[in-house]
C-alpha angles and dihedrals in degrees: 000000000000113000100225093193100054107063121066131219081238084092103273112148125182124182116250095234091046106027094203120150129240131181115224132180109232095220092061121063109227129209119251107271113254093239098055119090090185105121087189122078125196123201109202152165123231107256094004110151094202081050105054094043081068093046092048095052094047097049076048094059093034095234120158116239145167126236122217109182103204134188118317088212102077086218094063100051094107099138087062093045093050087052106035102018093243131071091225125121138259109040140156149207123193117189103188086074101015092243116153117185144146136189109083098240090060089039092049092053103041088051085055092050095042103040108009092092091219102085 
């Protein structure tokens, strides 16, 4: 389970089976850490609603993820625009199908299609 209160929207990400911390600048785009076997990348703000409907649904769907925390400030949300064309949270990439989103009502229903076993 992802600990909420121990990343930072200072840039801080963690992944969600090893819970390790790692600090990240929002304007570069890190490799996934080695030790990391999540395919699926969110980008996210703290505290975010729209966020944390994404997170719900994939701890609901117990998919492995990694978290990437980016800049509070929308205009400076570069590393998202670069990889989903629009500064907005949350977003995703899943490389497992090269599917890049964002908005949390699109992102909700392709992980239900995807990884919810009932489509």
């Amino acid at each position: 389970m992802l600990n909420e209160g121990a990343a930072t929207a200072a840039g801080e990400a963690f992944t969600r089976e090893s819970g390790e911390m790692a600090d990240m600048s929002a304007r570069e785009t890190p490799a996934r850490p080695a030790h990391s076997d999540a395919h699926l990348t969110l980008y996210r703000l703290q505290a975010c609603p729209f966020c944390e409907r994404v997170v719900r649904k994939l701890d609901e769907l117990d998919v492995d993820y990694h978290s990437r925390f980016v800049e509070p400030l929308h205009s400076e949300r570069n590393a998202v625009q670069r990889i989903v064309g629009v500064r907005t949270v949350p977003a995703i990439v899943d490389d497992e199908t090269g599917v890049a989103m964002a908005e949390s009502a699109n992102i909700v229903e392709y992980l239900e299609a995807t990884y919810g076993g009932g489509a």
